[in-house]
Structure formats: C-alpha cells, structure tokens
FIBAVO-697115 format. One record per residue (C-alpha): x, y, z. Coordinates in steps of 0.02 Angstrom, whole numbers. Layout:
BEGIN
<zase px="X" py="Y" pz="Z"/>
...
//
This chain:
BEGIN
<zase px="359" py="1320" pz="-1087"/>
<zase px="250" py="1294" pz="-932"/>
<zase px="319" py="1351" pz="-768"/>
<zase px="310" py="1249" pz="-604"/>
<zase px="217" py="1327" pz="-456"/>
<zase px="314" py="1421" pz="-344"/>
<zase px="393" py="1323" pz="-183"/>
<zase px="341" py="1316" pz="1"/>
<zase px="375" py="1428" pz="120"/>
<zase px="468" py="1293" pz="212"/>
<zase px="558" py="1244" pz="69"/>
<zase px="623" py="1433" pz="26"/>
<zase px="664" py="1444" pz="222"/>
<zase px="779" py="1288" pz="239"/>
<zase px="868" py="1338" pz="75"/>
<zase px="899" py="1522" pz="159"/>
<zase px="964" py="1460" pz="317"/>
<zase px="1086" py="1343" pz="217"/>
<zase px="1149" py="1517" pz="109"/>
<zase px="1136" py="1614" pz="269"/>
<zase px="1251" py="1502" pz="377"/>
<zase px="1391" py="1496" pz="251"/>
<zase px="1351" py="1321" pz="176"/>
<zase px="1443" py="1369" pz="-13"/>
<zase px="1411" py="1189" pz="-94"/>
<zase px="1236" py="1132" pz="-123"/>
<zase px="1187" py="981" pz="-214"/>
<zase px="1008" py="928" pz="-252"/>
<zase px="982" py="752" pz="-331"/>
<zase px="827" py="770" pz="-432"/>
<zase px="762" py="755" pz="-638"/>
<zase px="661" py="918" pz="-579"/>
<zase px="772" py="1062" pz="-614"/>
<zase px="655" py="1188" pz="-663"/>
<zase px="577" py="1161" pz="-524"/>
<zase px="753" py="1180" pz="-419"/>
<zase px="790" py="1339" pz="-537"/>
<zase px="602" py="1402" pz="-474"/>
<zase px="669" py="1406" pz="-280"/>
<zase px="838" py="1477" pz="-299"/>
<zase px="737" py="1618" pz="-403"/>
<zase px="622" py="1647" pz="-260"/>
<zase px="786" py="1625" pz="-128"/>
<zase px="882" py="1765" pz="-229"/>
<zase px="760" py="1892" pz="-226"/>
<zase px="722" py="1866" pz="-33"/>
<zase px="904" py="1837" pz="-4"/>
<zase px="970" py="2012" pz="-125"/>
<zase px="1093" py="1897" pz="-208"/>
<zase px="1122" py="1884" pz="-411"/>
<zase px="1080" py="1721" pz="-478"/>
<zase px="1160" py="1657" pz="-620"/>
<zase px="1146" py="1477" pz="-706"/>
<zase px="1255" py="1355" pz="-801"/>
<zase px="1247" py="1228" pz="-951"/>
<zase px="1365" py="1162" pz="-1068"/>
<zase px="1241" py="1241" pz="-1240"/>
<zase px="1210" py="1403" pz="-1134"/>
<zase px="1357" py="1432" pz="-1041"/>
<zase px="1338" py="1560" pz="-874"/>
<zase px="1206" py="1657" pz="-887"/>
<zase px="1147" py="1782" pz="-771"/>
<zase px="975" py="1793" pz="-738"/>
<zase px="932" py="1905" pz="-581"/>
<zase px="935" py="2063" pz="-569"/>
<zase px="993" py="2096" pz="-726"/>
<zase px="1008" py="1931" pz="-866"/>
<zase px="1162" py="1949" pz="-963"/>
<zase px="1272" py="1832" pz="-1034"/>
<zase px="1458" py="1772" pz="-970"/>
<zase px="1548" py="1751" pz="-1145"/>
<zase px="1652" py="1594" pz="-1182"/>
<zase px="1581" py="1499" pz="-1019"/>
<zase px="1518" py="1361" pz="-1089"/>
<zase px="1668" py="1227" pz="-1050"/>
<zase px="1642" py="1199" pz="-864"/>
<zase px="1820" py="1251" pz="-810"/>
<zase px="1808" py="1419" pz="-891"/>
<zase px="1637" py="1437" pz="-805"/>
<zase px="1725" py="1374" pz="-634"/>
<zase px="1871" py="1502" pz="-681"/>
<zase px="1748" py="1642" pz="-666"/>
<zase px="1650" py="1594" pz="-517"/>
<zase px="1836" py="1573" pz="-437"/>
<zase px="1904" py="1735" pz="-503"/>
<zase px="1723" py="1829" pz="-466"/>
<zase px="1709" py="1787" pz="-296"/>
<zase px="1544" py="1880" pz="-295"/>
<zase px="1421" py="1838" pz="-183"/>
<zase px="1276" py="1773" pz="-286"/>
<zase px="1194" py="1598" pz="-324"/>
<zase px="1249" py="1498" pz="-450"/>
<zase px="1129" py="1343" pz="-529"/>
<zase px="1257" py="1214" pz="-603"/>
<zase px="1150" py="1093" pz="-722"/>
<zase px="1230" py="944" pz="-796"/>
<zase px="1397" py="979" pz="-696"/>
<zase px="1379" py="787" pz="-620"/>
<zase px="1475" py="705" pz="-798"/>
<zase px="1658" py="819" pz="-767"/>
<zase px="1654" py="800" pz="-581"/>
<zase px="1808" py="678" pz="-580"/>
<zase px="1900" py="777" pz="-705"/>
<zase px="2069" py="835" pz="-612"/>
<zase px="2042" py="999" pz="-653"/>
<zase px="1873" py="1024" pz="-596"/>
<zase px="1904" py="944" pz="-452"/>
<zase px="2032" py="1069" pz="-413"/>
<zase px="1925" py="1213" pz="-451"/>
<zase px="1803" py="1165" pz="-335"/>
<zase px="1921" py="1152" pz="-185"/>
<zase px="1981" py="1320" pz="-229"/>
<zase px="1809" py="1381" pz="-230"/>
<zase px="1746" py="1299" pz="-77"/>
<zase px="1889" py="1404" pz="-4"/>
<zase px="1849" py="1571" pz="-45"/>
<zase px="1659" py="1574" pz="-49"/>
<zase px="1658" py="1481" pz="123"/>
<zase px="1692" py="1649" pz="198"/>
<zase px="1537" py="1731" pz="115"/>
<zase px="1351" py="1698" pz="62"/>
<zase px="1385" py="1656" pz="-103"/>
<zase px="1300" py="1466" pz="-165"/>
<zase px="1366" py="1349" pz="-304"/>
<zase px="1182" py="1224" pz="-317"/>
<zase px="1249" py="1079" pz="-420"/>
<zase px="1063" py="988" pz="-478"/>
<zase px="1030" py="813" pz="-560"/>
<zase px="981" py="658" pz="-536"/>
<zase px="1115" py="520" pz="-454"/>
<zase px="1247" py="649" pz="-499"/>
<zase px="1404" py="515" pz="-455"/>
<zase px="1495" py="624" pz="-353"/>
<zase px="1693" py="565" pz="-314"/>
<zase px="1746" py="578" pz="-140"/>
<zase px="1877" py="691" pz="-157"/>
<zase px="1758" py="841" pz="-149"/>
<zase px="1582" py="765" pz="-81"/>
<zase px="1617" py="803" pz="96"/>
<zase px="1614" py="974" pz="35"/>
<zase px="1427" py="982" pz="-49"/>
<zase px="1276" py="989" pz="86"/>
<zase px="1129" py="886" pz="16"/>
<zase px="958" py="995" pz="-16"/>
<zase px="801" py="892" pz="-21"/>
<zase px="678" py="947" pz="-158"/>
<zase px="495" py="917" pz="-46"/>
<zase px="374" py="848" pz="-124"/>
<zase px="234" py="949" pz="-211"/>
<zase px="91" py="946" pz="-77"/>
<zase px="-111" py="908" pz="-189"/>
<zase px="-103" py="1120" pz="-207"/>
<zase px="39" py="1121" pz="-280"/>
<zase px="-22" py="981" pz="-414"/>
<zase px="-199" py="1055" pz="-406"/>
<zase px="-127" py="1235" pz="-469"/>
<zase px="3" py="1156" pz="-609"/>
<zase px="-138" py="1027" pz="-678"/>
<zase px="-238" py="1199" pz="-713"/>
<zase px="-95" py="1286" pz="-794"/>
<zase px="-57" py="1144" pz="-904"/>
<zase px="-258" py="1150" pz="-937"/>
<zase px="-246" py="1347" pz="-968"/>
<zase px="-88" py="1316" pz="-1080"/>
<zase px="-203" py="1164" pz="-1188"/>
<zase px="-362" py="1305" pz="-1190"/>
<zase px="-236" py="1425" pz="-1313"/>
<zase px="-239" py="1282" pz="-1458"/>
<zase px="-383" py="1194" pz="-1439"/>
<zase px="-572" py="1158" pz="-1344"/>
<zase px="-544" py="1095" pz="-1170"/>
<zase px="-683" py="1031" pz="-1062"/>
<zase px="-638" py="967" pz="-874"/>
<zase px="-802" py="851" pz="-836"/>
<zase px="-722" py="799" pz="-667"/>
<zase px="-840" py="809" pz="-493"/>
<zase px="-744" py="888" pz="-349"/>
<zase px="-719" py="698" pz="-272"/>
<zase px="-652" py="652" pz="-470"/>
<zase px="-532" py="793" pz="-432"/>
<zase px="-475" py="711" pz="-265"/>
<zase px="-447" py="558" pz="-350"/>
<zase px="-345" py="621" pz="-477"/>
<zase px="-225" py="739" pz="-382"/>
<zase px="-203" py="581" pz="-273"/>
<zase px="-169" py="466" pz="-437"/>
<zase px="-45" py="620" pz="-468"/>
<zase px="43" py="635" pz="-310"/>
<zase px="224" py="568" pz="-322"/>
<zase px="237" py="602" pz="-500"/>
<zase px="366" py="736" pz="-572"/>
<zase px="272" py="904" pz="-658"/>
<zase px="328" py="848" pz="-826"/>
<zase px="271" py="680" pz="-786"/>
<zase px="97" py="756" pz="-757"/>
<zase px="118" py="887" pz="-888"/>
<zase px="143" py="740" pz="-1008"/>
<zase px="-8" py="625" pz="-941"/>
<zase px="-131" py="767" pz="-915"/>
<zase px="-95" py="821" pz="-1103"/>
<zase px="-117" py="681" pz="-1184"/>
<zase px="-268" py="642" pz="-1109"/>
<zase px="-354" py="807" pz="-1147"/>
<zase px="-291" py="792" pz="-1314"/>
<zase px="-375" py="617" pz="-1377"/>
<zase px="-538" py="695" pz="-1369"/>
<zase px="-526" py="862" pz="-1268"/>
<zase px="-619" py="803" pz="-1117"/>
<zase px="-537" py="790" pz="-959"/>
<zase px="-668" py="671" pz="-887"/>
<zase px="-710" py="520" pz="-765"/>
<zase px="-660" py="395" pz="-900"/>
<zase px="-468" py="492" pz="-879"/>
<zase px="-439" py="422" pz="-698"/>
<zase px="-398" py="233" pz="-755"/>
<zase px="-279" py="300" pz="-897"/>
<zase px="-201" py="412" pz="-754"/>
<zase px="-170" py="268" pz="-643"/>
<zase px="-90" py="160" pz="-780"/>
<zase px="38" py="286" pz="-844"/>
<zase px="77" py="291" pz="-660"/>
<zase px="104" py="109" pz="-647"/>
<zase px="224" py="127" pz="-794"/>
<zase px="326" py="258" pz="-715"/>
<zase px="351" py="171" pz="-556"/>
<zase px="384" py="13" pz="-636"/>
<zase px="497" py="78" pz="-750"/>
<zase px="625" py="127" pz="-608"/>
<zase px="649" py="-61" pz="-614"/>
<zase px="639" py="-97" pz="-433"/>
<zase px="441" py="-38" pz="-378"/>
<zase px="278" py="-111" pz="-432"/>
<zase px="129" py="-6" pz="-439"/>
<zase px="-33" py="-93" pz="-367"/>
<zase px="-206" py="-27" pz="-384"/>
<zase px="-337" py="-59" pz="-249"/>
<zase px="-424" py="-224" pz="-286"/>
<zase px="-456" py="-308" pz="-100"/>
<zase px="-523" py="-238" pz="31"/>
<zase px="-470" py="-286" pz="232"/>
<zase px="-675" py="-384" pz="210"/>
<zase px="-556" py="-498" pz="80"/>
<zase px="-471" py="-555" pz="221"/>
<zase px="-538" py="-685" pz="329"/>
<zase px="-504" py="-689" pz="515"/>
<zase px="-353" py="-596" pz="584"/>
<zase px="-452" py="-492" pz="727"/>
<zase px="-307" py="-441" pz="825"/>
<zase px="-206" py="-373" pz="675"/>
<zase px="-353" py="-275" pz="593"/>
<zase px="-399" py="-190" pz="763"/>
<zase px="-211" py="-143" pz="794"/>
<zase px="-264" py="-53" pz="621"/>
<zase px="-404" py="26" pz="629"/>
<zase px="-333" py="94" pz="805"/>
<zase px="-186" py="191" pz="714"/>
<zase px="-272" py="232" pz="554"/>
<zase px="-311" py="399" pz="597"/>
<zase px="-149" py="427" pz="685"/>
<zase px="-55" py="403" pz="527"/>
<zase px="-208" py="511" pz="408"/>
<zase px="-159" py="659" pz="518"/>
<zase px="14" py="655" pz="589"/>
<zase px="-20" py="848" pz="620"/>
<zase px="-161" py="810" pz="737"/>
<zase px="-81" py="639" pz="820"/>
<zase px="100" py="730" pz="856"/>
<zase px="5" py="887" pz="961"/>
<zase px="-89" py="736" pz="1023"/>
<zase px="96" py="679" pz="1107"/>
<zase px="82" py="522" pz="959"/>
<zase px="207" py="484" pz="836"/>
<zase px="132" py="423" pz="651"/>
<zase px="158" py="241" pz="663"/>
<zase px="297" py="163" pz="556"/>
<zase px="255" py="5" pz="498"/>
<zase px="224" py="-193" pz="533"/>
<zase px="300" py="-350" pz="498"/>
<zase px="203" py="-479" pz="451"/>
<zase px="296" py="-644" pz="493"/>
<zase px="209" py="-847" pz="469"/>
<zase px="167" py="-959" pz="366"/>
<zase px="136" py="-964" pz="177"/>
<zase px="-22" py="-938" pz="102"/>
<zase px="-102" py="-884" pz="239"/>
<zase px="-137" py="-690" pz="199"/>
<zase px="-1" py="-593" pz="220"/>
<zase px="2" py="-501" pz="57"/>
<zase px="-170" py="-476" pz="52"/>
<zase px="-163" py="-397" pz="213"/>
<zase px="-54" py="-295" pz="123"/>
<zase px="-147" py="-248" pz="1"/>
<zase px="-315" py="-248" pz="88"/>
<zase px="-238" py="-91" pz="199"/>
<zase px="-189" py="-2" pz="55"/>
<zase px="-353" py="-12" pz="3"/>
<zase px="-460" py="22" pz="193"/>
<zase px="-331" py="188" pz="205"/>
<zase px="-368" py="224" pz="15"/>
<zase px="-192" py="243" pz="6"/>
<zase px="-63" py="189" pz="-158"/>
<zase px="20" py="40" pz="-139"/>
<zase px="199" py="8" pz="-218"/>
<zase px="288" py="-162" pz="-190"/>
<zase px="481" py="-195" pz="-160"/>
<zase px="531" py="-348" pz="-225"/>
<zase px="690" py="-377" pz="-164"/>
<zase px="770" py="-473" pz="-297"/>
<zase px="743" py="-298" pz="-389"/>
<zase px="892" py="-237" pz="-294"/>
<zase px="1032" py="-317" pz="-315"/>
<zase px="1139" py="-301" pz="-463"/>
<zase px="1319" py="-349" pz="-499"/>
<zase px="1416" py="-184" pz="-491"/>
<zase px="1484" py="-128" pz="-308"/>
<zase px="1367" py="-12" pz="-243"/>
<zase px="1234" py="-23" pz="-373"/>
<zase px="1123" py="-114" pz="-262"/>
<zase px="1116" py="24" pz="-105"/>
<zase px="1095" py="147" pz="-242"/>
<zase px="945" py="46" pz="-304"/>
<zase px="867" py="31" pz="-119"/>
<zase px="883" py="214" pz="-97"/>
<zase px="806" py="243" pz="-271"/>
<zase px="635" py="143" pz="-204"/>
<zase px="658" py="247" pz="-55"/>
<zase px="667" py="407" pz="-125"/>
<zase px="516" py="359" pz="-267"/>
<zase px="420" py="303" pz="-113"/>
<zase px="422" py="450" pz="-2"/>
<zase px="394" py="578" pz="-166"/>
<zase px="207" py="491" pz="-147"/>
<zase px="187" py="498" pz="20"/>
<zase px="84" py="461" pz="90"/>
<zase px="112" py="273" pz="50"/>
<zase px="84" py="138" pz="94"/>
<zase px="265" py="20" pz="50"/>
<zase px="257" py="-161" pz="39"/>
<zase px="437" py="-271" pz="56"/>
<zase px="391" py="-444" pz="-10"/>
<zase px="485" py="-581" pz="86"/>
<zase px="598" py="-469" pz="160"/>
<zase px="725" py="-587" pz="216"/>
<zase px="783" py="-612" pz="37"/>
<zase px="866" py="-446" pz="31"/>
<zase px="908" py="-445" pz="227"/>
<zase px="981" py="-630" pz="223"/>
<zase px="1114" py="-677" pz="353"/>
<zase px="1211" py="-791" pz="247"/>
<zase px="1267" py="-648" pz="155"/>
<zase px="1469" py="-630" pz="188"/>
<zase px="1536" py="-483" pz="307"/>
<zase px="1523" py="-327" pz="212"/>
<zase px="1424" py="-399" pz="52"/>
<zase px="1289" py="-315" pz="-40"/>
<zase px="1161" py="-371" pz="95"/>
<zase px="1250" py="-302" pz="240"/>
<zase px="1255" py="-146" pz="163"/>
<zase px="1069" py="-147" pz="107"/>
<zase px="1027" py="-180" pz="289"/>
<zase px="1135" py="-52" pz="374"/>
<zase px="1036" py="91" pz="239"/>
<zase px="844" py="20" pz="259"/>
<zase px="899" py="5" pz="439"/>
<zase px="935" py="187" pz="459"/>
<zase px="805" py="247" pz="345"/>
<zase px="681" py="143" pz="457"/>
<zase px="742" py="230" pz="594"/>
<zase px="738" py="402" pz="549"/>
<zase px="619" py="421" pz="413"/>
<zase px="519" py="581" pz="419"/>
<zase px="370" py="550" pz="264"/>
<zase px="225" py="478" pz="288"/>
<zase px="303" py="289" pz="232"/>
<zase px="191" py="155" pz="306"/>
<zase px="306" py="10" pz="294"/>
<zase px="222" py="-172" pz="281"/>
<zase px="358" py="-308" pz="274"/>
<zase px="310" py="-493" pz="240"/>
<zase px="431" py="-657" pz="304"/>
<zase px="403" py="-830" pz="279"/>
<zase px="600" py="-874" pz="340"/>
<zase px="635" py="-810" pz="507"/>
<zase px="811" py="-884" pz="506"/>
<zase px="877" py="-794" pz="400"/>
<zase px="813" py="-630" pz="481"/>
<zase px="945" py="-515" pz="555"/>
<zase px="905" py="-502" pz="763"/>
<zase px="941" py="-310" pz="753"/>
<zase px="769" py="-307" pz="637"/>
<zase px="668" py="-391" pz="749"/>
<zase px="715" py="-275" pz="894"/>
<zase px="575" py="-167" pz="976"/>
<zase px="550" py="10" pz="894"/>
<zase px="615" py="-47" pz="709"/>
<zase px="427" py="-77" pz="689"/>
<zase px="268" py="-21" pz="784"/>
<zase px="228" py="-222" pz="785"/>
<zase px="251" py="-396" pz="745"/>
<zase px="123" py="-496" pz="714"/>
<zase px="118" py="-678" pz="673"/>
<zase px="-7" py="-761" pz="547"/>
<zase px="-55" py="-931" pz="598"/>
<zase px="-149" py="-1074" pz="475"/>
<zase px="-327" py="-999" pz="491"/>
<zase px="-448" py="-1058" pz="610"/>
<zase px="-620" py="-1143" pz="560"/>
<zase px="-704" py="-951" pz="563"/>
<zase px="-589" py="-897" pz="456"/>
<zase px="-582" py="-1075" pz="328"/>
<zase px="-785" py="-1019" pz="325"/>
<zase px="-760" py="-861" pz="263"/>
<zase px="-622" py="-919" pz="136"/>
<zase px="-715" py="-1033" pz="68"/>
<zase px="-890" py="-903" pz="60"/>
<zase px="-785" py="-775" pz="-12"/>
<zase px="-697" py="-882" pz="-169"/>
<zase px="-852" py="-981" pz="-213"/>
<zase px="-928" py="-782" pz="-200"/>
<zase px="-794" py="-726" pz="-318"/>
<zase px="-839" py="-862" pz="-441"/>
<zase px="-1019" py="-830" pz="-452"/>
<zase px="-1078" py="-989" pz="-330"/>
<zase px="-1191" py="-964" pz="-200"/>
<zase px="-1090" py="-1015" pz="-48"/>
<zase px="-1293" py="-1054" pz="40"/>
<zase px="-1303" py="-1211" pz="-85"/>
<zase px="-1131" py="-1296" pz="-36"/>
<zase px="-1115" py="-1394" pz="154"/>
<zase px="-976" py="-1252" pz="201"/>
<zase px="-970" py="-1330" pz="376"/>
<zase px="-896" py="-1523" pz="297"/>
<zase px="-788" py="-1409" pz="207"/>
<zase px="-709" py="-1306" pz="338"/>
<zase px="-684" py="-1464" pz="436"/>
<zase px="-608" py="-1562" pz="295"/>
<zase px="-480" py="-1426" pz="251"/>
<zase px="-429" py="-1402" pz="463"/>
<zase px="-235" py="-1377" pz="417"/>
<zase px="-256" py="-1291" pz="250"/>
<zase px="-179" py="-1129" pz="221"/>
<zase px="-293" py="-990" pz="134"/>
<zase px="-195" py="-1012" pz="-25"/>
<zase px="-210" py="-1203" pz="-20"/>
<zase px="-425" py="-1179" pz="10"/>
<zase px="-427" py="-1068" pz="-173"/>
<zase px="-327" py="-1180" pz="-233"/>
<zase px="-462" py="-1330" pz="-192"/>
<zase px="-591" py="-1230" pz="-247"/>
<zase px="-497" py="-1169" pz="-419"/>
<zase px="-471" py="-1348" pz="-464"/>
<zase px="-628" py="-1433" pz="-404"/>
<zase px="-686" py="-1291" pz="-556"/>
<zase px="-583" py="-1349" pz="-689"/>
<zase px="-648" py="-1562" pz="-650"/>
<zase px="-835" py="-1486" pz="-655"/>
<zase px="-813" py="-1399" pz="-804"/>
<zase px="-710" py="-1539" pz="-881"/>
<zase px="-852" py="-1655" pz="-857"/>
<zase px="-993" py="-1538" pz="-888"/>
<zase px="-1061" py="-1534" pz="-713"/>
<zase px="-1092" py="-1383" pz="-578"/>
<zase px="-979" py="-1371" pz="-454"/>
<zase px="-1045" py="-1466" pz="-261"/>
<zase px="-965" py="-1510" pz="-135"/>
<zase px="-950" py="-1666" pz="-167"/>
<zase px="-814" py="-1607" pz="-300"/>
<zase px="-730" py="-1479" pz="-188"/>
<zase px="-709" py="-1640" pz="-55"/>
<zase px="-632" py="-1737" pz="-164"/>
<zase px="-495" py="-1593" pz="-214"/>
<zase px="-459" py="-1558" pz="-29"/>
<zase px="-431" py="-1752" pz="-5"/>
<zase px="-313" py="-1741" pz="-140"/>
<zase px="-212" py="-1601" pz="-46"/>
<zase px="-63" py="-1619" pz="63"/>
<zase px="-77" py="-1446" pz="144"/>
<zase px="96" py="-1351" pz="215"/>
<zase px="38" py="-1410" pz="387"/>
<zase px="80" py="-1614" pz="348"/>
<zase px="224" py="-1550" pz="229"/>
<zase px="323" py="-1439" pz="318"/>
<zase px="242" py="-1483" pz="488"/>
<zase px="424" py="-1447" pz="575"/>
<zase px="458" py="-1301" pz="514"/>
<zase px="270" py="-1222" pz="556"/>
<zase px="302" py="-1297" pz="729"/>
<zase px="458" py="-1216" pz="748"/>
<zase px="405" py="-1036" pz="686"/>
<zase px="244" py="-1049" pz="813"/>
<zase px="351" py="-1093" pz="945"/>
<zase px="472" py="-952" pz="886"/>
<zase px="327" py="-840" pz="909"/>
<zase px="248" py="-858" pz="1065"/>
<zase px="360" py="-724" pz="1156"/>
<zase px="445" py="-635" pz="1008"/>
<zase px="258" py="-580" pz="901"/>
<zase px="71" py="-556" pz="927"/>
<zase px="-65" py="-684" pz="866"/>
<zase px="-120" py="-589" pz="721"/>
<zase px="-285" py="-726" pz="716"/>
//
C-alpha cells in the first residue's frame, strides 16, 4: 500500500499546540485518513507520546513505540473502557467511531473521558468524513483542519505511485516540465487516492504517462467534483478577448491579478488577496462569461455553484451541502468559485429561520472570514430579492453592474460569433448591424446570428447581412420586453455599483 507524503511543518505545529494546551478531543472531517494517521505519526514521535489506533475489524492497536495489540477491543465501548481505565497519556486515532456516537453508552464514555484526560496531554482524534456528531458531546471535540496538499506534496506522491507502477510493469513519463505544471495543477484539490487511482490507470492503458494524459486527467476531475452533487467542473474555453466591452471591470482585474497569484508578496505589501465580485444586470449580457473568461486570463480552475444544488428536503441537509462546496472548493485553491444567480439560494421571501436564512448566515460568515485563496464571482439578474446585508461594503472587493452593451461592444459581438462560425466578419456591413441590434443583449446578438444560420442553410444560401437583418427585425430584445425592470435596476445602480461597460 502506498504511503502519503509526510505533512507540513505547519500542519504538525498546529496539531502540537492543540495536544500541548490540553485540547483531549480532536475531530478531523476528512475521507483522507491515512493521510490523518501520517500526522499524528509524525506528532507522536516529536511529541514522546504512544500512539495507538482504532477500528471495528482491528480493534486498538498500538503502533508507536512499540505495536502491540489491545485484545477484545474491537466493540467501541470496550475500546472506550480502556482508554478510560488507561488514562495514559498517548494519542489515540479513532476511525469509523462517527456511526455509535449517539449510542447512550458511548456517549457516556466520552464525557468520562473528556474528564480525566483534560488534565493531561493525552488526544482521542476521532477522523471521517461528515461524522454526524450529536450535541450532547460536540462542544467537547475541537475541529482539526486537514490543509491541503501544496503541488510538492502532489509532485512527490504522483512519483511514488509512478515508482510503485515501475515494480510490475514498463513506465515511461513523456511529460515536459510545463506538462508537469499542468498536471499537478489538474491534480490539485483531488484526494491521494483520487490521484493514486487516475494516475494508475492512465499509466496502465499503455504505460506512457504522456501529453495525451492531461485531457483524461481533467475529465476524471470533472467527475469527481460533479459527483459531490452540488459543483460543476468547467474547463477553460473563453478567454477575457471573448468578452466584448466591459473596460472598467477588466482593468479592476488585471489591477488585482497579481495580488491574488501571490498573497505572500501582496500581504508584506500591506494588501489583502482580494475576495471576490458580484456581478449584478441584465440578462444575456456577459456575466458568466466574464466568469469564465477570468478563470481562464488567471489560468485558474473554475467550479460553478448552482444553487438549486443545495437545497434538499431534510432539516439541515442543505447548510451541510453549502459547506460541502465550500470545503471541495478551498481543497483546490486556488480557485476561482462561480455562484450562478445567487439570489436563488439567498432569496428574501424565504420564511424567518428557513433553509435560506440559514444558507445565508454560513456563506455570509465564510465570506467574511475565509482564509484560502477562494476568488468568489457571484452573478444576479434579481436584485430584489437580494438580502441588503450582501450588498454591504467589504462582503465583496466590488460591485459592478453590466449594462446592454454599447455599439463597440455590439461590433465586437457580432466579429467574434460570425469568427466562431467560420465567416469573415470583413464581408458583412457590421456597422447596419450594430445599429440595428442598439438594445440587444449579447445573448440576443448570437442568437440573431445562430438563426439567420439555420434560414441560410435551410435555403441553400451563404449567410449576408441581409439575412442576419431580417433575424434582428424579428427580435423583441429584453430592452422593449422588460424595459421597466432594466430601468429600474440602472437606476438601482447608479449609487449602489460601478459601470462595469
């Protein structure tokens, strides 16, 4: 069995303090126990304490200095029994404690052992992932974070696994030092058996670990992340050149880019990483592109929130699931994190207490406080139903608000989708078209052009403009629609956001 690489320095040193100041109860919500068992090795031996572990199959084992076995221990209250009845000072790894937690008994045990090992350095580490702990006894467990393996870290275990592959069979790495890069960063945010199981199979198909690898990386990725049910996985396909106009909001960009590439640097600098924008105006108009076109200029992964991914019918399921995103987000920090129409998980019109209230008051403090390297971009096309304490200075670096594009930016829409369809934007009159689509969201220009396609084709012609005319006349854009409504949201913004155009 492959072992994990061993853990940071600061990693070791917070766990020491914790043993060191008399915290007895740790608990560390993670699927990466050997990687949890790794530390508390490496935090007995610089600590002196014994450290012993616990399953149901293996019962309490002891493993440092001296392994032995603790006979008829399996049953977690005769394993709690000794531990109580011990009162040694040594560390003990629970694993797959989190399913007898609300037994009486146990619960009982682990006051009485809370008492006695308060008083000394001795460490109960309960590990698994959302261990439901009840609330009888989870005042009394201190959470440990698990950090995040840094590129090093996946660098050195990527080699073992390759070293572990070389004793069965021919392996052949055909990867450039910037193909490396790439794939520690497709890594990054995955779990070591995740990588363990991706990096295998790859090597084994044909015993190359090669270019061709990368795209077969990124996918198993994508079906990781989606398969926590509540992020999607985006690769980079736009770049912030897909995105026509928007001057103000690009140079706010490119002015913080480096801050948030180097937080190091930009905090002796007297800066703070910058958080996060919203993105608030009308539909159609480029706000998700944005989105993805940063992710792309920082060359940065991009995971999406979709906030109808969060809510589910049980009480409290739906916090757990926000803090689930949150938690899979900051393991691949840096990030940058994309909330779709945020007010449909933030509504108002949710009742005092509900689901949403709840959600709010947790993204709210996360927000706040959060410590990784999380860029947040949130998207709104309702401001309404926004709550006012989100909109308050300091929840993000900025608000900006996108506006129906200007005849610039209707230019380069229309150059860029007649580019993407293999016309030459040079033989169409671009300047009737920008004026005839004056009103037209960026969506609602594609659109034109999309379907002025499908009338050429279906009457064996090439596309002109002539076509593309008479599919804009056709259009009622959002701006004769829901003229109102745009007019109230620009009126909404003229002291509350920055012109993003």
């Amino acid at each position: 069995m492959l072992r994990t690489v061993p853990p940071s320095a600061d990693q070791l040193r917070e766990l020491e303090i914790l043993i060191r100041a008399h915290h007895p109860f740790l608990l560390v919500d993670t699927l990466e126990e050997e990687r949890v068992h790794v530390l508390l090795e490496h935090a007995a031996e610089h600590t002196g304490l014994p450290l012993f572990s616990w399953t149901q199959v293996d019962g309490l084992r002891r493993e440092l200095p001296d392994p032995g076995q603790t006979p008829e221990s399996g049953p977690p209250l005769k394993a709690l029994s000794f531990i109580e009845r011990s009162n040694i000072e040594a560390i003990f790894h629970l694993k797959g404690l989190g399913p007898y937690l609300h037994e009486p008994a146990v619960i009982a045990r682990i006051k009485n052992i809370h008492k006695k090992y308060f008083g000394h350095r001795g460490a109960l580490v309960l590990s698994g992932h959302a261990v439901d702990m009840p609330p009888a006894i989870e005042h009394l467990f201190t959470p440990l974070n698990l950090h995040a393996p840094s590129s090093e870290d996946y660098h050195s275990f990527v080699q073992s696994v390759l070293r572990d592959l070389a004793t069965r069979l021919h392996v052949k790495v055909e990867l450039s030092s910037a193909d490396v890069s790439k794939l520690l960063a497709a890594l990054h945010g995955l779990t070591f058996f995740e990588v363990q199981k991706i990096i295998t199979q790859a090597v084994i198909e044909d015993g190359v670990l090669g270019r061709g690898d990368l795209v077969k990386v990124l996918e198993a990725k994508r079906q990781i992340i989606e398969r926590s049910g509540v992020l999607e996985y985006f690769p980079h396909e736009h770049e912030m050149g897909d995105v026509a106009g928007l001057s103000e909001l690009k140079n706010w960009l490119r002015k913080r880019q480096s801050a948030f590439e180097d937080p190091k640097r930009a905090k002796e600098y007297g800066l703070t990483p910058p958080k996060g924008l919203m993105l608030i105006g009308v539909q159609g108009c480029g706000k998700s592109l944005c989105a993805k076109a940063v992710a792309a200029e920082w060359k940065l992964p991009l995971i999406r929130l979709d906030p109808s991914n969060l809510y589910n019918r049980y009480v409290g399921e739906s916090e757990k699931n926000l803090k689930r995103a949150i938690k899979l987000a900051e393991a691949m920090a840096p990030v940058v994190l994309w909330i779709d129409e945020i007010e449909k998980a933030l509504s108002q019109e949710d009742a005092e207490g509900g689901p949403a209230q709840r959600i709010f008051g947790t993204f709210l403090a996360w927000l706040q406080d959060k410590k990784e390297s999380v860029f947040v971009i949130a998207t709104a096309n309702d401001i309404s139903k926004l709550p006012p304490e989100l909109m308050r200075k300091g929840r993000f670096d900025e608000i900006f608000f996108v506006d129906l594009p200007g005849a610039e930016a209707r230019k380069r829409i229309l150059q860029i989708h007649l580019e993407r369809r293999k016309r030459d934007p040079e033989k169409f009159d671009i300047e009737r078209l920008v004026e005839l689509t004056d009103g037209f969201s960026g969506a609602e220009i594609e659109q034109a052009v999309v379907s002025s396609l499908y009338t050429a084709f279906s009457e064996r012609e090439d596309l002109s403009t002539k076509v593309i005319a008479e599919e804009i006349a056709m259009t009622k854009p959002l701006s004769v629609t829901m003229a109102e409504r745009i007019g109230a949201l620009r009126e909404w913004a003229k002291d509350r956001a920055v012109f993003a155009g």
